[in-house]
C-alpha positions in Angstrom: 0.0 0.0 0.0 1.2 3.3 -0.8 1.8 6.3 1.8 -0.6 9.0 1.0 1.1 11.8 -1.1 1.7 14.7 1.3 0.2 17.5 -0.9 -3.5 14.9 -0.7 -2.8 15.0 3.1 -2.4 18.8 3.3 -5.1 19.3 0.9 -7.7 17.7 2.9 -6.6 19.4 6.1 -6.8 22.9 4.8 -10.4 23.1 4.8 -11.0 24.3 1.4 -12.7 25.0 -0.9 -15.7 27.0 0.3 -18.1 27.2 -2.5 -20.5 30.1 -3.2 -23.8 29.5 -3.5 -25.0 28.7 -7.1 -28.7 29.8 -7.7 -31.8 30.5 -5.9 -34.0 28.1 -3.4 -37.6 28.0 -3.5 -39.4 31.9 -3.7 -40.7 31.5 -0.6 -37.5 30.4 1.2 -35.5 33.2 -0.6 -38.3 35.7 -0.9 -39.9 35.7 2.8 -43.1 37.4 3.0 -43.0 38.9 -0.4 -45.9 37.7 -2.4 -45.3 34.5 -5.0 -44.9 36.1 -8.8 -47.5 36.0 -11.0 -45.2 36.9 -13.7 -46.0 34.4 -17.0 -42.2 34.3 -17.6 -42.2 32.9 -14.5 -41.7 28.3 -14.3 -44.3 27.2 -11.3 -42.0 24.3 -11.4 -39.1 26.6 -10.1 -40.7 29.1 -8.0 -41.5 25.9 -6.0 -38.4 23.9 -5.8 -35.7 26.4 -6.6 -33.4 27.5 -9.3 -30.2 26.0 -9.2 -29.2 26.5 -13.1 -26.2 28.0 -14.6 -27.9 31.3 -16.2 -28.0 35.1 -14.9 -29.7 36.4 -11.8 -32.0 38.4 -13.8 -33.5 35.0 -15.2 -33.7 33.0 -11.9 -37.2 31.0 -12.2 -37.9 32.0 -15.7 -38.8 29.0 -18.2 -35.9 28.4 -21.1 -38.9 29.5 -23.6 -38.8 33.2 -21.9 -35.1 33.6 -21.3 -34.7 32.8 -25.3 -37.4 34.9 -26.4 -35.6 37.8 -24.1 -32.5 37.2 -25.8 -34.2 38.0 -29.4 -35.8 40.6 -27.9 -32.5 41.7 -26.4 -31.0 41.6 -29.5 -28.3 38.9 -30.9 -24.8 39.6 -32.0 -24.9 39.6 -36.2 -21.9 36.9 -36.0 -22.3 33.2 -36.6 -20.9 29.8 -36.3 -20.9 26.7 -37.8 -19.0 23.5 -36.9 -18.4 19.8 -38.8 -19.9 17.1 -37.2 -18.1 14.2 -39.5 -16.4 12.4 -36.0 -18.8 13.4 -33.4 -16.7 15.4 -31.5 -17.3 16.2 -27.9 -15.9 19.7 -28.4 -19.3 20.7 -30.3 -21.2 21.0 -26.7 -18.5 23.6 -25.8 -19.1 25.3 -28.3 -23.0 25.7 -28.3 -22.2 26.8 -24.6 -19.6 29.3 -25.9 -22.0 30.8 -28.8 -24.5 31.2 -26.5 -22.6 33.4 -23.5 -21.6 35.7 -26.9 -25.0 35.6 -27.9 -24.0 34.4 -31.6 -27.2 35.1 -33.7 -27.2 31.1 -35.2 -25.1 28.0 -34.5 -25.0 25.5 -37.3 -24.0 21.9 -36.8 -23.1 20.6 -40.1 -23.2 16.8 -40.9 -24.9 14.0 -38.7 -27.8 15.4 -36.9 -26.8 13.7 -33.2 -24.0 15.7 -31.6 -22.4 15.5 -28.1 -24.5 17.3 -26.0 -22.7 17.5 -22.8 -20.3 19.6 -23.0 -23.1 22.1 -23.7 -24.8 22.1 -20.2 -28.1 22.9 -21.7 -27.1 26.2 -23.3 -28.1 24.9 -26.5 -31.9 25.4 -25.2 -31.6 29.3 -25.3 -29.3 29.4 -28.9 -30.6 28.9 -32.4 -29.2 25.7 -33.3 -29.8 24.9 -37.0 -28.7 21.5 -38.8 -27.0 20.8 -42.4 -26.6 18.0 -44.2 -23.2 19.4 -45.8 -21.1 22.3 -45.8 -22.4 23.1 -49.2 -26.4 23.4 -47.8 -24.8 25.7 -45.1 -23.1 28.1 -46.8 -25.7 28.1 -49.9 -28.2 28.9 -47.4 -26.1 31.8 -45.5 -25.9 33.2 -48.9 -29.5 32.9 -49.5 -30.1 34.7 -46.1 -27.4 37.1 -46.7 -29.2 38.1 -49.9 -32.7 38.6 -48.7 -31.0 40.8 -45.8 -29.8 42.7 -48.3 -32.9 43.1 -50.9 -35.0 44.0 -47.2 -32.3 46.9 -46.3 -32.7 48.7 -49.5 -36.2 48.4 -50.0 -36.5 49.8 -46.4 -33.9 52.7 -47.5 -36.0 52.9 -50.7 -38.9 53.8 -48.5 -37.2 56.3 -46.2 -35.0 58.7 -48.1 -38.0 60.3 -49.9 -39.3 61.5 -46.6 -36.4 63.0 -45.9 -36.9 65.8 -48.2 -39.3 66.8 -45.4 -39.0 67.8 -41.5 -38.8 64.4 -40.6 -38.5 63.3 -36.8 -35.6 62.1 -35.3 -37.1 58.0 -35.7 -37.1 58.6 -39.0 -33.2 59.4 -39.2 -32.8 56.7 -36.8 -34.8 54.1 -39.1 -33.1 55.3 -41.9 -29.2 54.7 -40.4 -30.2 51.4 -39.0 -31.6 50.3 -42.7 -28.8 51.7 -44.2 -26.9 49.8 -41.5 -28.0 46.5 -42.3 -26.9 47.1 -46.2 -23.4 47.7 -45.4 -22.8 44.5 -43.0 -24.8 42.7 -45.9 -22.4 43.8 -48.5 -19.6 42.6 -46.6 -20.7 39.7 -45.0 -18.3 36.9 -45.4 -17.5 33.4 -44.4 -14.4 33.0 -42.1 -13.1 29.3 -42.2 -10.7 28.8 -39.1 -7.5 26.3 -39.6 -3.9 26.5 -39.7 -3.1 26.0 -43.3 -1.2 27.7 -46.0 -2.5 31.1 -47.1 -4.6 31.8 -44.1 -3.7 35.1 -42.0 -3.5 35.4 -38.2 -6.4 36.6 -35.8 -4.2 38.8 -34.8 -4.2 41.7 -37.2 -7.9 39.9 -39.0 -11.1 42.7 -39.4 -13.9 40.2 -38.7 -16.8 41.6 -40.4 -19.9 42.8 -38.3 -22.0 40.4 -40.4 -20.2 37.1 -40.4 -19.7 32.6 -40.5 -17.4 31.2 -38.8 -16.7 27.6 -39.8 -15.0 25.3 -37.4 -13.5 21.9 -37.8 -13.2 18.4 -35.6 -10.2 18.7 -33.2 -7.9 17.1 -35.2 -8.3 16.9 -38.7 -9.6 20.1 -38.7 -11.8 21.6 -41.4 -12.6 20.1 -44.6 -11.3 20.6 -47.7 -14.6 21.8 -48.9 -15.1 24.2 -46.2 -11.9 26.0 -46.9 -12.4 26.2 -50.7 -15.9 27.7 -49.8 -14.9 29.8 -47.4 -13.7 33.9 -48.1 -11.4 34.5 -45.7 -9.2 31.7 -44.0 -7.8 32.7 -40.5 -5.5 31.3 -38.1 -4.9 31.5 -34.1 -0.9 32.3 -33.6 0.8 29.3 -31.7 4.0 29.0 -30.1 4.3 25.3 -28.7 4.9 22.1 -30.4 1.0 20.8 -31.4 -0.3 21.8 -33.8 -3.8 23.3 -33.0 -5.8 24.1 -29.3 -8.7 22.2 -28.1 -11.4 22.9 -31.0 -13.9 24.5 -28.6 -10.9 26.9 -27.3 -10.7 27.9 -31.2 -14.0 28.7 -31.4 -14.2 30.6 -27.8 -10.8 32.3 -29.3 -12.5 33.3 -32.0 -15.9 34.9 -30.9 -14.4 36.9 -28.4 -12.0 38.3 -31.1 -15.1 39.5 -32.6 -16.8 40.7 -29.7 -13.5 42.6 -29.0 -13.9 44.6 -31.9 -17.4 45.0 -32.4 -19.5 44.3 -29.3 
């Protein structure tokens, strides 16, 4: 038998950790005397037994139907992401989880319809999670989108500008500078594959467009072939050790906050 290792022995005498509380009991254990909600965003389920789930205060006992129809409301980022599902890799659920605490407008799992799930820790119930059958169907649909954005911008300018030759009010101006808005991230919209491989630039000195897809590969192999060759832009994440990429869902947290650094 083994002597214990001394750091285990120290460990377990030091009386850590102390943990911080992670959600809310029952309302009427954490509310005394204040009268129960009648709020419809409100779960009956929760107000009863508690909320213990990993989301913000200001949606403690709220059902996951409210809390995503408050983040639409609230407004999503204009960025997406998409990620091959050829090997099933566990790194998807991170990065569901990842999309959602950047509020990424879509997430798009392309191939097999059955993805890991855990790493996501539910998040995936609040995020627009779309399937695709192949990276072709993804990115002809994104251009599809990206098109009828486009047509709806200046149809809404269209509409606007004449009344300008008038004394318009100021929600007129603002109307017309969030249609014309929309137009410009439509017109430069792109697809951003992300992989080390020859010809793509580093993330470092990269413009991500407001209006974006990022496509993400299996840890790995990476992207396919396919992806890249549809892709605009191909990007890398600057490396100084001897592998040869990070965790896949570390990519993809890299990544989104690199956009949210320069644009949220």
């Amino acid at each position: 038998m083994h002597e214990p290792n001394p750091i285990d022995i120290a460990a377990k005498a030091s009386g850590e950790p102390l943990f911080r509380e992670v959600g809310v009991g029952p309302w009427e254990e954490a509310h005394p005397g204040e009268p129960r909600p009648d709020d419809p965003r409100f779960s009956a389920q929760l107000l009863d037994e508690g909320d213990r789930r990993n989301v913000l205060d200001r949606y403690r006992y709220w059902t996951v139907e409210a809390i995503k129809a408050d983040l639409d409301a609230r407004g999503r980022h204009p960025f997406e992401v998409a990620v091959e599902n050829w090997t099933h890799d566990f790194n998807i659920g991170s990065m569901v989880r990842t999309a959602n605490a950047f509020t990424a407008n879509r997430v798009h799992i392309v191939g097999p319809h059955k993805w890991n799930r855990k790493g996501a820790l539910m998040t995936e119930l609040y995020q627009h999670v779309v399937n695709h059958p192949s990276i072709q169907d993804l990115v002809d649909d994104w251009h599809t989108r990206i098109a009828a954005e486009r047509a709806e911008a200046e149809r809404h300018i269209a509409e606007l500008e004449p009344q300008l030759l008038e004394l318009a009010p100021a929600d007129l101006h603002a109307g017309l500078k969030q249609a014309r808005h929309q137009l410009h991230m439509a017109q430069h919209a792109r697809v951003i594959a992300l992989d080390i491989v020859p010809g793509a630039v580093p993330i470092e000195t990269y413009d991500f467009p407001e209006r974006c897809l990022m496509l993400f590969g299996a840890e790995g192999p990476g992207l396919s072939q396919k992806a890249i060759d549809l892709a605009d832009d191909v990007v890398y994440i600057s490396q100084f050790g001897s592998v040869r990429s990070i965790n896949a869902g570390a990519a993809a947290a890299v990544s989104m906050h690199a956009w949210i650094s320069q644009h949220a």
